[in-house]
BAMI-206815 format. One record per residue: residue number from 1; residue in one letter; x, y, z of N, C-alpha, C in turn. Coordinates in nm, 2 decimals. Atoms other than C-alpha are relative to their C-alpha. Example, Ala and Ser with C-alpha at 12.3 -4.5 7.8 and 13.67 -1.06 7.14 Angstrom:
2
1,A,0.09,-0.12,0.00,1.23,-0.45,0.78,0.09,0.12,0.00
2,S,-0.09,-0.11,0.00,1.37,-0.11,0.71,-0.08,0.11,0.08
***
This chain:
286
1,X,-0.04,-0.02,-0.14,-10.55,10.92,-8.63,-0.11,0.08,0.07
2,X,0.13,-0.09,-0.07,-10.84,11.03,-8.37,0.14,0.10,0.09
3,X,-0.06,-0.10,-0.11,-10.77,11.40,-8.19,0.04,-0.09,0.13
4,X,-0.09,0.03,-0.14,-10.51,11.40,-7.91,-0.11,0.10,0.12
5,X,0.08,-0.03,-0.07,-10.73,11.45,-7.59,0.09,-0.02,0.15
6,X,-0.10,-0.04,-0.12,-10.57,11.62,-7.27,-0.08,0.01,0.08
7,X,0.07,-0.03,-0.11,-10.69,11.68,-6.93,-0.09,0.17,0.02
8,X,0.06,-0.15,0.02,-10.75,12.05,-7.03,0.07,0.05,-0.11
9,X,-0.02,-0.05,0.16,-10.76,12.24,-7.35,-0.02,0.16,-0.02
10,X,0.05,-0.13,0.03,-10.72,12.63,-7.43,0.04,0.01,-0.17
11,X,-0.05,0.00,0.10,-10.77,12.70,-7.73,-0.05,0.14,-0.14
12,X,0.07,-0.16,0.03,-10.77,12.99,-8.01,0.10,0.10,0.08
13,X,-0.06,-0.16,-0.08,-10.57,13.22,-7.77,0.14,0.01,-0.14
14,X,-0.12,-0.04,0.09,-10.28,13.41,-7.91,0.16,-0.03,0.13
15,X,-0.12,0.05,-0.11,-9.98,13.21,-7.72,0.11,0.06,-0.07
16,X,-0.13,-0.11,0.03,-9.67,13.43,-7.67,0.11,-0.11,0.11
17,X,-0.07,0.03,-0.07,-9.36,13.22,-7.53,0.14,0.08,-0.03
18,X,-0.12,-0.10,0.05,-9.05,13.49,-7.48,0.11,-0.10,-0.01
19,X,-0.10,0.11,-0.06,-8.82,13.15,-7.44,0.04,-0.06,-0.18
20,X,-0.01,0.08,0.11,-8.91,13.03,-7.79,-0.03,0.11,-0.14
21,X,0.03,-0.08,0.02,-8.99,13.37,-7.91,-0.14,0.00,-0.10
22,X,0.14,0.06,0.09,-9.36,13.20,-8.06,-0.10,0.11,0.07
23,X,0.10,-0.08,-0.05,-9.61,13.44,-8.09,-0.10,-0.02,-0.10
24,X,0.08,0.10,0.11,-9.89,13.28,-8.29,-0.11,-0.04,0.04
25,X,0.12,0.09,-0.03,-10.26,13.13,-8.25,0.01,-0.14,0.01
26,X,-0.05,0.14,-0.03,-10.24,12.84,-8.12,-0.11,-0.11,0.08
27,X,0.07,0.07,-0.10,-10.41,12.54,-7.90,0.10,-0.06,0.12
28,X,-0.05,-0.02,-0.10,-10.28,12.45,-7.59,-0.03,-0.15,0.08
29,X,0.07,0.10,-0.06,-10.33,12.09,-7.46,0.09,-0.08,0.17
30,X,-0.07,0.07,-0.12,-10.24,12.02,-7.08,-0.09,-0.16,0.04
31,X,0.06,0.15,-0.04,-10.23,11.68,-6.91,0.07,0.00,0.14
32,X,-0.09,0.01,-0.17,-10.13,11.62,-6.50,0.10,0.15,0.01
33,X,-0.08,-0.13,-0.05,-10.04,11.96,-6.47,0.09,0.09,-0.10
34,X,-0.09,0.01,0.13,-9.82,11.98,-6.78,-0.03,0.02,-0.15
35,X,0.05,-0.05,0.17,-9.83,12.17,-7.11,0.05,-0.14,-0.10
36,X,-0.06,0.08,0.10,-9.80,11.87,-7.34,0.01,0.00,-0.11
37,X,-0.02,-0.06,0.13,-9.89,12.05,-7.64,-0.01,0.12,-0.08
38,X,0.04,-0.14,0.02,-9.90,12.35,-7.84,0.01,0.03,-0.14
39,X,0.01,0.01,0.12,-10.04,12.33,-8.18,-0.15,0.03,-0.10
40,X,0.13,-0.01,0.11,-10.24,12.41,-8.47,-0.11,-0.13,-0.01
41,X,0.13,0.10,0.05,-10.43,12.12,-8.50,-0.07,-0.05,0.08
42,X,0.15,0.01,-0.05,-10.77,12.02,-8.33,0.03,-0.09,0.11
43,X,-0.03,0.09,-0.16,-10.72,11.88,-7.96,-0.16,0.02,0.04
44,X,0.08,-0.03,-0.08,-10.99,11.83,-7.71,0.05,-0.07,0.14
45,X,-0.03,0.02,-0.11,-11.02,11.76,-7.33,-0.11,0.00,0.05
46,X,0.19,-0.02,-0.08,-11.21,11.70,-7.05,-0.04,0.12,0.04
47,X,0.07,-0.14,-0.03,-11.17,12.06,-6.95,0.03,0.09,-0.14
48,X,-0.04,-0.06,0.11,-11.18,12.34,-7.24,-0.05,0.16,0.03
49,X,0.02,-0.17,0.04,-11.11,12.74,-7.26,0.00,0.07,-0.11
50,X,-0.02,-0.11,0.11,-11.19,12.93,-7.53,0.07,0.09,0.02
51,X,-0.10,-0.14,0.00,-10.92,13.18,-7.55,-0.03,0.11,-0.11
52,X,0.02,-0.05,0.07,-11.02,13.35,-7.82,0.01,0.18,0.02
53,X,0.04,-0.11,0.01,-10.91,13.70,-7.87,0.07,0.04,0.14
54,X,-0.10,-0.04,-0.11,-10.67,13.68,-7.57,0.13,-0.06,0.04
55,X,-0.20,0.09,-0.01,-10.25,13.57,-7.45,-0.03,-0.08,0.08
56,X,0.00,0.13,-0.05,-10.21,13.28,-7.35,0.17,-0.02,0.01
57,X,-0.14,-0.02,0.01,-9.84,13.28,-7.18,0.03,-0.07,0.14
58,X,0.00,0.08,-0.15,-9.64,13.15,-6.91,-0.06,0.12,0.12
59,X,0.01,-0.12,-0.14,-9.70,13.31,-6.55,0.10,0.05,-0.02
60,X,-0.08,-0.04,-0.03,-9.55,13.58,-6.51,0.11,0.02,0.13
61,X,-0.08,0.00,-0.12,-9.24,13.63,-6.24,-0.02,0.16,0.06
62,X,0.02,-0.13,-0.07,-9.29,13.99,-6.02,0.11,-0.04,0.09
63,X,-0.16,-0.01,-0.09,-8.89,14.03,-5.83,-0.05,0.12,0.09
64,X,0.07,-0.12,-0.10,-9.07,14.38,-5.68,-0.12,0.03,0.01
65,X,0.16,0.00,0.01,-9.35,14.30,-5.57,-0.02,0.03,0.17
66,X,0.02,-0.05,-0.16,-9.42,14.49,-5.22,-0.13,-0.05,0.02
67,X,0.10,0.05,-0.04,-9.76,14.39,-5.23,-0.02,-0.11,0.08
68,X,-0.02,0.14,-0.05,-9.68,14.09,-4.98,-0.17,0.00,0.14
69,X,0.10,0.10,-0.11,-10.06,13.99,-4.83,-0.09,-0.04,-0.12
70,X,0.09,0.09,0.10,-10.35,13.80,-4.95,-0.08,0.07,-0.15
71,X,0.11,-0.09,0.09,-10.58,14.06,-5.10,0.07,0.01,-0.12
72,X,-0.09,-0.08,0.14,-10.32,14.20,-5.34,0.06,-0.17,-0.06
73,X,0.01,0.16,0.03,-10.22,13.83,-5.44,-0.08,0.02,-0.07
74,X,0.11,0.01,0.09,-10.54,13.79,-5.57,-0.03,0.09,-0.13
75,X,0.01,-0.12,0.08,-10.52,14.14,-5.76,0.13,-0.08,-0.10
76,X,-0.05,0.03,0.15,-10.22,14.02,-5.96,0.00,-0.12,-0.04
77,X,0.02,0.08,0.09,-10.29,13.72,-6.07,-0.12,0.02,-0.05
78,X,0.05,-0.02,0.10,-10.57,13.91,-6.25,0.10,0.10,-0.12
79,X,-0.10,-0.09,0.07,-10.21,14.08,-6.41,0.07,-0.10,-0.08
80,X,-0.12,0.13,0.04,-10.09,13.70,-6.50,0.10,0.02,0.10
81,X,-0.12,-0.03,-0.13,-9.83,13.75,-6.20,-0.07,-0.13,0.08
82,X,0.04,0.10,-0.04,-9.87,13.40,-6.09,0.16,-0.07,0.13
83,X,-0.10,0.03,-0.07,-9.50,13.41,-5.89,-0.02,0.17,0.04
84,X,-0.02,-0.14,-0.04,-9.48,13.73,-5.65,0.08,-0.03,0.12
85,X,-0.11,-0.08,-0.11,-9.17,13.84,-5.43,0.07,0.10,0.01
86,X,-0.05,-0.15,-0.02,-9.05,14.11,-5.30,0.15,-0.01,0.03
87,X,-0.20,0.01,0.02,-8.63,14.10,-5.34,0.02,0.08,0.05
88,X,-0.08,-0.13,-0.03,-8.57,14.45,-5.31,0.00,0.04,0.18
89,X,0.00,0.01,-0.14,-8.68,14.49,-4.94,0.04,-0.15,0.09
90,X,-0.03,0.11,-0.08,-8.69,14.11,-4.80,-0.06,0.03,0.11
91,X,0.06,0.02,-0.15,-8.80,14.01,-4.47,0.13,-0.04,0.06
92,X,-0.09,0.07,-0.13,-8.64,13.92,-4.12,-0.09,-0.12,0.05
93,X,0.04,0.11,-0.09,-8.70,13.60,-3.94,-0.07,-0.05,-0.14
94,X,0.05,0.03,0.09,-8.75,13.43,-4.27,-0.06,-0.11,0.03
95,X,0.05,0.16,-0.09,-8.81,13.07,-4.10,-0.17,0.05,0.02
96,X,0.12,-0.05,-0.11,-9.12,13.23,-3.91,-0.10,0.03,-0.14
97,X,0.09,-0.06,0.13,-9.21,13.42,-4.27,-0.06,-0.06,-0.09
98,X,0.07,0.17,0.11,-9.26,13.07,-4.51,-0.11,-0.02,0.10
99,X,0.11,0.09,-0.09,-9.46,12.96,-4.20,-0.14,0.07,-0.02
100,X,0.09,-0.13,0.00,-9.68,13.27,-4.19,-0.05,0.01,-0.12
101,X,0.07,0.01,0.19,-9.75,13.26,-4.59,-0.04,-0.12,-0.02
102,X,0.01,0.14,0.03,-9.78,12.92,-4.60,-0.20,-0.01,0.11
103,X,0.12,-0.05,-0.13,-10.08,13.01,-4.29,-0.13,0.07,-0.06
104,X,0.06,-0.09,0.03,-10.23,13.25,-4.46,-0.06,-0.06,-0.16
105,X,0.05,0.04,0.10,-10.29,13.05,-4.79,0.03,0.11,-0.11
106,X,0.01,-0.07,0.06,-10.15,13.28,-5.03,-0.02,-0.16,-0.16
107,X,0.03,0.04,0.11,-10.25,13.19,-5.40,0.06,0.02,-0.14
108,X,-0.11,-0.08,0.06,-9.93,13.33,-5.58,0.13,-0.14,0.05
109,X,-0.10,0.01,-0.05,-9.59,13.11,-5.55,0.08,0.14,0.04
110,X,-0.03,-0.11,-0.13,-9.37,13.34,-5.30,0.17,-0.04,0.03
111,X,-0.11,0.00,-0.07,-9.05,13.40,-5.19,0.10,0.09,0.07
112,X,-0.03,-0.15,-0.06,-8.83,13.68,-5.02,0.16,-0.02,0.01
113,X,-0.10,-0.05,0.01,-8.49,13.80,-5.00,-0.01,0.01,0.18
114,X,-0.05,-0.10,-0.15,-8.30,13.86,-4.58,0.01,0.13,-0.02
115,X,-0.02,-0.11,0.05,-8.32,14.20,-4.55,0.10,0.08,0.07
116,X,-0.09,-0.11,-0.09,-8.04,14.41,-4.45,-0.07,0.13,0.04
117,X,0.03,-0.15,-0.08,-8.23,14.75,-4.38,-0.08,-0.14,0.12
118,X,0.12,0.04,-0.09,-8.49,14.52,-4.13,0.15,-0.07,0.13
119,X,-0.11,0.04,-0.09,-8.14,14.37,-4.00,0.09,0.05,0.06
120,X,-0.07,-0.12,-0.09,-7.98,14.67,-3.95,-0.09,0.06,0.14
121,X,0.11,-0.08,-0.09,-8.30,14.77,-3.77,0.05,-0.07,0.17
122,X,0.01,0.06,-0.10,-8.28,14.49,-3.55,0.15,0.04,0.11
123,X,-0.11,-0.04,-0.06,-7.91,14.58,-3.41,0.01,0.17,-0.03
124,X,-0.05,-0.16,-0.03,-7.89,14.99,-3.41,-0.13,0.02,0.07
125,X,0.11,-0.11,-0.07,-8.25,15.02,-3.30,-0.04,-0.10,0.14
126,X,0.02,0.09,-0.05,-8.24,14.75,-3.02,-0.18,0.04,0.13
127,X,0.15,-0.06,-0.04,-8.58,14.97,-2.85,-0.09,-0.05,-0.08
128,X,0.17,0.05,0.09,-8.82,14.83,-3.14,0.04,-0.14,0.03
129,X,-0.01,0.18,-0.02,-8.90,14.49,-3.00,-0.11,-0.08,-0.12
130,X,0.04,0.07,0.12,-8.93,14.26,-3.30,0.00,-0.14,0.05
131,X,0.05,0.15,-0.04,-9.17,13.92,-3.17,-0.03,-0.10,-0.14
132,X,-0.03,0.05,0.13,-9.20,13.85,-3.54,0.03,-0.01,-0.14
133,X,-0.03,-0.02,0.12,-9.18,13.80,-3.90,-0.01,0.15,-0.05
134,X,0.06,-0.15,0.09,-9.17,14.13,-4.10,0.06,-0.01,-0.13
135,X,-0.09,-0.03,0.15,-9.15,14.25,-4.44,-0.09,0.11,-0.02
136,X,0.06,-0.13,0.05,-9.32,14.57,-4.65,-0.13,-0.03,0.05
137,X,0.11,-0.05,-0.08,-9.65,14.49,-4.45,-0.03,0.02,0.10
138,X,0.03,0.00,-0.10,-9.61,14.51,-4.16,0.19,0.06,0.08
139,X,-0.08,-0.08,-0.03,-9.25,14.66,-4.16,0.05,0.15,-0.02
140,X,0.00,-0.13,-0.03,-9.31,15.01,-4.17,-0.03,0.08,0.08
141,X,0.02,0.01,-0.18,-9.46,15.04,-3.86,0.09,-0.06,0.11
142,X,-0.11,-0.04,-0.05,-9.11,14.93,-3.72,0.14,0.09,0.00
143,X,-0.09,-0.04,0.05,-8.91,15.11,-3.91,-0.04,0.14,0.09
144,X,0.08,-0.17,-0.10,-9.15,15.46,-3.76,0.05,-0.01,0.15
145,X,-0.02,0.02,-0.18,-9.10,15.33,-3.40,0.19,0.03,0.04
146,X,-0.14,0.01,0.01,-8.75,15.34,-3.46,0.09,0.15,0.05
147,X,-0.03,-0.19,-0.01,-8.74,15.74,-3.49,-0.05,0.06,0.12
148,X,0.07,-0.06,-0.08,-8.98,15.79,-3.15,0.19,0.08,0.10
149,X,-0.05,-0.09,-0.15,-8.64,15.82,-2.94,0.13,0.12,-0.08
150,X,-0.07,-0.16,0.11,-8.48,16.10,-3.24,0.08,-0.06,-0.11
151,X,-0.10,0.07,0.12,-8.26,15.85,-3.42,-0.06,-0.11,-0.05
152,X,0.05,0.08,0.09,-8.34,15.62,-3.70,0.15,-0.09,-0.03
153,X,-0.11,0.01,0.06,-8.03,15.44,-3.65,0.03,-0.11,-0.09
154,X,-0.01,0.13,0.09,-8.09,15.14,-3.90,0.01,0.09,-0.11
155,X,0.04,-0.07,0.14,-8.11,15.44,-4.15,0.16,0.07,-0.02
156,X,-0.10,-0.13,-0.05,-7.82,15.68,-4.00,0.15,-0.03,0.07
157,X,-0.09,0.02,-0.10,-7.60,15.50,-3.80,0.11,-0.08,-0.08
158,X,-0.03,0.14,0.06,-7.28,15.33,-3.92,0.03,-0.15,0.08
159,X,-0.08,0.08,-0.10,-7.16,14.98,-3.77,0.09,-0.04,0.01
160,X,-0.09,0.02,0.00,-6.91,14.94,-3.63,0.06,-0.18,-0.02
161,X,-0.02,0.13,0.01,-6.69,14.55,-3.62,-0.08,-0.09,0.07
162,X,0.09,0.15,-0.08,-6.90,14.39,-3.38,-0.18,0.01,-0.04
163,X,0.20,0.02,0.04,-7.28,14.55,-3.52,0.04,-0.05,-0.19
164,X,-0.03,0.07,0.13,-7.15,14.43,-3.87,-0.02,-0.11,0.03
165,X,0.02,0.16,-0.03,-7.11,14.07,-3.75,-0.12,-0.02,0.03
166,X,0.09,-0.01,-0.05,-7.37,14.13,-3.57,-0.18,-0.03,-0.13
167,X,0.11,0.05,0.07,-7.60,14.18,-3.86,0.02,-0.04,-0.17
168,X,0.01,0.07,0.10,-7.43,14.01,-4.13,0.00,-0.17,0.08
169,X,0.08,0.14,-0.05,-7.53,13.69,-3.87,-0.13,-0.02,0.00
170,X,0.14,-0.02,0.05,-7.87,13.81,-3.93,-0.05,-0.05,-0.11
171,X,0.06,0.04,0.14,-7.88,13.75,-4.29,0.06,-0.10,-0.04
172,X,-0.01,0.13,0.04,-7.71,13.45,-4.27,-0.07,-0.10,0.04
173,X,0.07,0.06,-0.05,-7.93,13.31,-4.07,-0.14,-0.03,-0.06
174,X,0.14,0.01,0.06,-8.22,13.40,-4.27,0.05,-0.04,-0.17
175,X,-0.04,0.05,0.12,-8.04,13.27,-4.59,0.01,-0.18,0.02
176,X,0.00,0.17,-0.03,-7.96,12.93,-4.39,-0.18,-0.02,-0.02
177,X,0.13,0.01,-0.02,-8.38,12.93,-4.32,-0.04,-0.01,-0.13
178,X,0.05,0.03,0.14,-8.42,12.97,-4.72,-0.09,0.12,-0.04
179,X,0.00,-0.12,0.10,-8.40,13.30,-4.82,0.09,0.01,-0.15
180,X,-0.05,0.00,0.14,-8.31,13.37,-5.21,0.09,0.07,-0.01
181,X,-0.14,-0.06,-0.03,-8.09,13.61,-5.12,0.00,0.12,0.07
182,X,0.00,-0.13,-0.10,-8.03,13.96,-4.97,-0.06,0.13,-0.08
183,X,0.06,-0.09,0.07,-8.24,14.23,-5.01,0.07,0.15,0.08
184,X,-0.09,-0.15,-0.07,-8.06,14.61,-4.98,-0.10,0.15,-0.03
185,X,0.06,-0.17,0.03,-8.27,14.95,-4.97,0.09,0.08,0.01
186,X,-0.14,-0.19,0.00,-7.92,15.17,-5.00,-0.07,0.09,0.01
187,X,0.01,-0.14,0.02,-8.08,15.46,-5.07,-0.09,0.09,0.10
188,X,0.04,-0.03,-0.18,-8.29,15.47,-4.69,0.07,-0.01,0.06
189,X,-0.11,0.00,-0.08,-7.98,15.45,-4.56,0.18,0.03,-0.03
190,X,-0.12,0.00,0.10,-7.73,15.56,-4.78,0.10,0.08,0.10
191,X,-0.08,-0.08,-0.11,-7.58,15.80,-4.46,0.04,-0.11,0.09
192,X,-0.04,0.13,-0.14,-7.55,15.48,-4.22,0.08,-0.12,-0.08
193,X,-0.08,0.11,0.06,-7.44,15.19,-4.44,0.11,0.03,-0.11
194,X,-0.14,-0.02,0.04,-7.06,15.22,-4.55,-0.03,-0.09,-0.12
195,X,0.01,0.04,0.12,-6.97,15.08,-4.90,0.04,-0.15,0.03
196,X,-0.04,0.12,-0.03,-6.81,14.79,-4.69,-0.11,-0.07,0.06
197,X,0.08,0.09,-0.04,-7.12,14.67,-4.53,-0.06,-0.02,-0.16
198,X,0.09,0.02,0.14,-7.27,14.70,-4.89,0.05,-0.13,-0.05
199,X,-0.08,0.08,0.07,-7.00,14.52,-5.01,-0.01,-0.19,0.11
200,X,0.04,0.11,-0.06,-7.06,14.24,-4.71,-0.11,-0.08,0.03
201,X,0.17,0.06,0.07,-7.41,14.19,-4.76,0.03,-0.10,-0.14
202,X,0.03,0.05,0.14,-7.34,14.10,-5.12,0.07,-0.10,0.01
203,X,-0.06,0.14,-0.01,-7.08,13.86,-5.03,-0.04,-0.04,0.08
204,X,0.05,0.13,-0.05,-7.30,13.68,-4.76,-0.06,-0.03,-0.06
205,X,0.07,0.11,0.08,-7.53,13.61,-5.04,0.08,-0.06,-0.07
206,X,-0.02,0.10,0.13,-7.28,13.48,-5.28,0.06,-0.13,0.08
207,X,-0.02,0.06,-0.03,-7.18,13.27,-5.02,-0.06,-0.13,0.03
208,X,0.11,0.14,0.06,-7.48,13.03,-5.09,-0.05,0.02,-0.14
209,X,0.00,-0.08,0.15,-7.42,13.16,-5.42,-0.17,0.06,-0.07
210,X,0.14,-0.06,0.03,-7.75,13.35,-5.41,0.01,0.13,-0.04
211,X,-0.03,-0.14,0.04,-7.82,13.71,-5.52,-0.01,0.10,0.11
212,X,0.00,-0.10,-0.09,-7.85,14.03,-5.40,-0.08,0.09,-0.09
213,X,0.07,-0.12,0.04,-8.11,14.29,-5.46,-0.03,0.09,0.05
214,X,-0.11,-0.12,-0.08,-8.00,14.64,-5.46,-0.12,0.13,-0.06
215,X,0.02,-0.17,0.03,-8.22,15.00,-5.46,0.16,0.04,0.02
216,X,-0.11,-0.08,-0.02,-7.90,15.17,-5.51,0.01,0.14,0.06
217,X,-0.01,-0.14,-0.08,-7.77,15.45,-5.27,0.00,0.09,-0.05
218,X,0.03,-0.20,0.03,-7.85,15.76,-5.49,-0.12,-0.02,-0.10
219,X,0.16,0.00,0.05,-8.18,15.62,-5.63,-0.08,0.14,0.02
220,X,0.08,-0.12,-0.03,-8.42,15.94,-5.70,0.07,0.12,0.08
221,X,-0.04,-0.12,-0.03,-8.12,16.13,-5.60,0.07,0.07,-0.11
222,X,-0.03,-0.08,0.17,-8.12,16.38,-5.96,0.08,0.11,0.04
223,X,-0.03,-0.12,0.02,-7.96,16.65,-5.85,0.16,0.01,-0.07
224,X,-0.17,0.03,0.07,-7.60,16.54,-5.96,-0.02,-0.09,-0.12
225,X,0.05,0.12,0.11,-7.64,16.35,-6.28,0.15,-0.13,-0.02
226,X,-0.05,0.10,-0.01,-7.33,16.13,-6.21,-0.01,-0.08,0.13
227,X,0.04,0.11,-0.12,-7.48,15.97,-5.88,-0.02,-0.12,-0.07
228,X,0.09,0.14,0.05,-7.71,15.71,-6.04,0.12,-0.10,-0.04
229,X,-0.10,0.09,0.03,-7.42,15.50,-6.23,0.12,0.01,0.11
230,X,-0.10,0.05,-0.13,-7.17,15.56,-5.94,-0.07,-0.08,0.10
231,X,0.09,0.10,-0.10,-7.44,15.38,-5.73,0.00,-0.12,-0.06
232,X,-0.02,0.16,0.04,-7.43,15.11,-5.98,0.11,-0.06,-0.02
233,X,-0.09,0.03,0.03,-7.10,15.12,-6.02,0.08,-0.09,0.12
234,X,-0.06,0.04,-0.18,-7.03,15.03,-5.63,-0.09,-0.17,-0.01
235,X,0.02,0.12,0.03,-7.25,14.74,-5.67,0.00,-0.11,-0.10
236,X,-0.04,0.10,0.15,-7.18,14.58,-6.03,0.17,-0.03,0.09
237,X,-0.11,0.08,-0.01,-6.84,14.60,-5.90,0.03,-0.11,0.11
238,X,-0.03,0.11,-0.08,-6.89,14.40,-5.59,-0.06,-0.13,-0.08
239,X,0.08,0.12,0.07,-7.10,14.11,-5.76,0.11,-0.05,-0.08
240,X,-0.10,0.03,0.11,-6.82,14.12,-6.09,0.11,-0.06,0.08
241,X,-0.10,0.06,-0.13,-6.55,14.04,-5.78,-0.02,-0.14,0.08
242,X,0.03,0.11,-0.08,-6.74,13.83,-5.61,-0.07,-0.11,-0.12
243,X,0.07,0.07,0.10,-6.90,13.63,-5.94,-0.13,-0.06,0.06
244,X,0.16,-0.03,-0.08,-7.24,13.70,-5.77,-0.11,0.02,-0.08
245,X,0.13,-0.09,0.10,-7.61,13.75,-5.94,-0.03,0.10,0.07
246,X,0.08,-0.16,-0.04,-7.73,14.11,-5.89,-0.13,0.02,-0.07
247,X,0.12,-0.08,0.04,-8.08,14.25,-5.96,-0.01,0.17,0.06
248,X,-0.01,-0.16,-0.02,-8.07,14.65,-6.00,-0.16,0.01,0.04
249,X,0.15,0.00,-0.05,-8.42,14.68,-5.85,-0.02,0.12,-0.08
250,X,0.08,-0.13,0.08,-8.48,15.08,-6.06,0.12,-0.02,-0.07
251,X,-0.06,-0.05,0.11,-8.30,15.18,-6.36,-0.02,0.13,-0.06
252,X,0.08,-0.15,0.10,-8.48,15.50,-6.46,0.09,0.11,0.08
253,X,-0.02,-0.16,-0.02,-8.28,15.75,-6.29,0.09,0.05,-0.13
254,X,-0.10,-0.04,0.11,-8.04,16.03,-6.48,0.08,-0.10,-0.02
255,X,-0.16,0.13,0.07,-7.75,15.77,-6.65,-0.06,-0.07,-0.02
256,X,0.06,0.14,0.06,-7.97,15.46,-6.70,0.06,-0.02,-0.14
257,X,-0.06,0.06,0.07,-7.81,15.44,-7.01,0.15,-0.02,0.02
258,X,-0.15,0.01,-0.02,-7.47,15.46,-6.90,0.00,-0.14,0.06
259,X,0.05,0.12,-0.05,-7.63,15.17,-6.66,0.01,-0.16,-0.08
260,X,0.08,0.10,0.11,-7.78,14.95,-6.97,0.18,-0.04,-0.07
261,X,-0.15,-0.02,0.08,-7.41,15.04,-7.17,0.06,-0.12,0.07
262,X,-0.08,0.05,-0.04,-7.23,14.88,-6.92,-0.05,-0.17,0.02
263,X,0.02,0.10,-0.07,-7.43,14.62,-6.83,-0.01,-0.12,-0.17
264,X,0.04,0.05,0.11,-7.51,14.49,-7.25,0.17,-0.02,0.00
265,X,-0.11,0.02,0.03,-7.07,14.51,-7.26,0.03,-0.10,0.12
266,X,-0.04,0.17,-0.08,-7.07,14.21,-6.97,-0.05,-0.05,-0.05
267,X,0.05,0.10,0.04,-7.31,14.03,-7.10,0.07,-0.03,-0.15
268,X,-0.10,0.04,0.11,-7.11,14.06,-7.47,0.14,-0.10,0.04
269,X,-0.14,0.10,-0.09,-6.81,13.93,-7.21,-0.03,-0.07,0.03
270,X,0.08,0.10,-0.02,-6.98,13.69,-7.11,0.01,-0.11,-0.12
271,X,-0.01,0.06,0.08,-7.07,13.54,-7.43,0.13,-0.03,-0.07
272,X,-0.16,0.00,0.05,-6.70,13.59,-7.55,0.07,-0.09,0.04
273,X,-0.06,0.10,-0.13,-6.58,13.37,-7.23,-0.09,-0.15,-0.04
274,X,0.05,0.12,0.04,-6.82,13.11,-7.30,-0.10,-0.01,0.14
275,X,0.12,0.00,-0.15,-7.05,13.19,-6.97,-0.16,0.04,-0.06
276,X,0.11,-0.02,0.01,-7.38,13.16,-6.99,-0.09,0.01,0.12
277,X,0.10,-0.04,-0.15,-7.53,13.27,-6.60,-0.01,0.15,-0.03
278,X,-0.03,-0.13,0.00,-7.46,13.63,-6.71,-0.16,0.08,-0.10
279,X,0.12,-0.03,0.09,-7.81,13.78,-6.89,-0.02,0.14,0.05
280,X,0.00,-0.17,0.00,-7.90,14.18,-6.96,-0.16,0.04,-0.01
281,X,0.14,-0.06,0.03,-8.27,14.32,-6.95,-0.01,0.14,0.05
282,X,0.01,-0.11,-0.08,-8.35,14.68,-6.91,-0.09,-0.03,0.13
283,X,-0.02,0.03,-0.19,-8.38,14.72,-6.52,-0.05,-0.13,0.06
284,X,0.01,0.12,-0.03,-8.40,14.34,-6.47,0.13,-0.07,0.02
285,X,-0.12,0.08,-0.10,-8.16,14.06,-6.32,0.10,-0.04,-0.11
286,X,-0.11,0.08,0.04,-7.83,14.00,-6.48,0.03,-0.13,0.03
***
């Protein structure tokens, strides 16, 4: 039987798949785009990489990835980061924001979370005129403008019944447009947003049964060592209520193990029930 001959050929690398837990020297034979093979024995192609002496793996996924412009793109996909979005913050005017990446040719797939801080912005700080998309590059330069007239009230302020609606119509709007889910910075605003907007955020994502990704409200706040898991405790329990995906965006403060504990004893429940959407990784997406 003559070698199987692919459109492109790596070969020699040390291929690691965490899916199949294969971590082994290997060759590598793609065809139309598509790994068709992945074996010891002698392939060629019309294109060929020596791998030798280096991983050979899927792209990796980055869920916190603030770096959202071109330049930095380019920087990690020399990290293998071949998927980069930023969840934890998100953008406003998400419609506007595909159009604008999509403009700009990034070279990374992409995607973003609605953001409740940029949504709150938009209703308590109605002085920062927002003409378009924002997210971590170009949203901190509204967030500053916010404080010129003394109050930061997207930070500080709470809302009342009609600025709730108000901007949980914000993020449903940018979840209709084809946002992945809701992104929450609690912990810049852990004085302004009540446990009930928290809690309403996370049910307008699960209402396109999307997620929600949470800096939790006492993030890098050590001085009490039972904050950290009461911050997680407030949002595992909305999610577990609402049968919601959550991503803990940090894990390292004091308690992270209390964090991991709880979160390794659902996913055991989980498997007990017979569910399989439920998954555990230190500070990664259940």
């Amino acid at each position: 039987m003559g070698t199987q001959h692919y459109d492109l050929v790596i070969s020699n690398g040390r291929v690691i798949d965490p899916e199949t837990m294969l971590d082994a020297v290997r060759n590598v034979g793609v065809s139309d785009g598509r790994i068709e093979a992945i074996t010891t024995d002698e392939i060629s192609g019309d294109e060929a990489i020596d791998a030798t002496g280096l991983v050979v793996a899927p792209g990796f996924i980055d869920t916190h990835f603030h770096a959202v412009d071109p330049f930095a793109t380019k920087l990690s996909l020399r990290d293998g980061t071949t998927t980069g979005m930023d969840l934890e913050l998100g953008a406003l005017h998400v419609g506007d924001w595909y159009d604008k990446k999509a403009e700009e040719g990034w070279q990374v797939n992409y995607g973003t979370t609605a953001s409740l801080n940029f949504a709150r912005l938009a209703v308590h700080d109605p002085e920062v005129d927002i003409e378009e998309p924002i997210d971590f590059s170009n949203g901190p330069s509204y967030l500053n403008e916010s404080a010129e007239d003394g109050v930061q009230g997207w930070s500080v302020t709470r809302s009342d019944i009609e600025q709730m609606n108000q901007v949980m119509g914000l993020l449903d709007e940018d979840l209709r447009q084809g946002a992945l889910g809701i992104g929450v910075g609690a912990a810049y605003m852990a004085r302004g947003m009540t446990s009930y907007e928290q809690f309403e955020a996370q049910r307008t994502a699960a209402r396109y049964d999307r997620l929600a990704a949470i800096h939790t409200r006492y993030h890098l706040s050590s001085q009490t060592p039972t904050e950290a898991p009461i911050a997680f405790d407030e949002v595992l329990t909305n999610a577990m209520l609402l049968d919601a995906p959550l991503i803990l965006c940090h894990d390292n403060d004091y308690g992270w193990w209390e964090n991991e504990e709880k979160l390794r004893l659902l996913a055991r429940r989980a498997i007990t029930c017979g569910e399989s959407t439920i998954r555990t990784m230190p500070g990664r997406p259940w």
